[in-house]
C-alpha angles and dihedrals in degrees: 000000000000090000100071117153127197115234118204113257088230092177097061089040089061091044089053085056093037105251122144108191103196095169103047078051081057094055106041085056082055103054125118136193113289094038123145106233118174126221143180118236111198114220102218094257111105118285093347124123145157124241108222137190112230125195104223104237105165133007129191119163124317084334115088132178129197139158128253110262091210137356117272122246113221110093093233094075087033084128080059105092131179106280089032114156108247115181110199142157136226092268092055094054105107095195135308123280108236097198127101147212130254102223125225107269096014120134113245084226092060087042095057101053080047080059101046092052097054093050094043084050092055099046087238090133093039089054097047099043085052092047098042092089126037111242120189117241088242095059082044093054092049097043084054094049087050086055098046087045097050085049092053096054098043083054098241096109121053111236113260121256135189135064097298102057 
């Protein structure tokens, strides 16, 4: 047990600054076996760390283990390899990684749609499409009125009321 590495209590460090993450706290509830987590590995100098990828291997209770996905890269963790055994809990876990594997034998077609639906699920596309061109806040503002209006008159959105309409 003389490799031990110390791995960055991220969710004390996010109550010291005031952020409450709920929906990172959803996810972690929702993790399975198999899950990319990622975790910083501090390094031993003072305030530097490594953010890792880790593979999720067991979980039991608020205790999970996983293995390295590949070896990090700052010297300080150079006895660290890929497979490496990592035990962490929920409040060490820095996000979820959203990509995924391409799995031994599976067609790359299959593996693109796979793909395509992970990035439709996270918005990712929506987000890209609406900031590929700059629009000025004052076309914003009237493409939201339009909308408001149109809502208005198919009877989904109550009118507006008060002083600022």
């Amino acid at each position: 047990m003389g490799n031990r590495v110390e791995i960055e209590n991220i969710e004390e460090r996010r109550l010291q600054v005031g952020i409450d993450d709920v929906v990172l706290r959803e996810d972690i509830r929702g993790l399975a076996v198999g899950d990319l987590v990622k975790l910083t590995l501090l390094t031993g100098t003072a305030f530097a760390g490594e953010t890792v990828l880790v593979r999720i291997t067991s979980i039991r209770g608020p205790a999970f283990r996983g293995k390295l996905v590949c070896k990090p890269a700052s010297t300080g963790l150079s006895r660290l390899g890929m497979g490496s055994l990592v035990a962490f809990t929920a409040a060490h876990i820095h996000s979820l990684a959203s990509g995924r594997e391409v799995y031994e034998r599976e067609p790359i077609g299959a593996a693109l749609r796979r793909f395509k639906k992970l990035l439709e699920r996270s918005g990712l596309k929506k987000e890209l499409r609406k900031r590929k061109y700059y629009e000025k806040p004052c076309e914003v503002r009237r493409r939201a009125a339009l909308r408001r209006q149109s809502a208005i008159s198919k009877g989904k959105a109550p009118p507006r009321t008060g002083a600022f309409q």
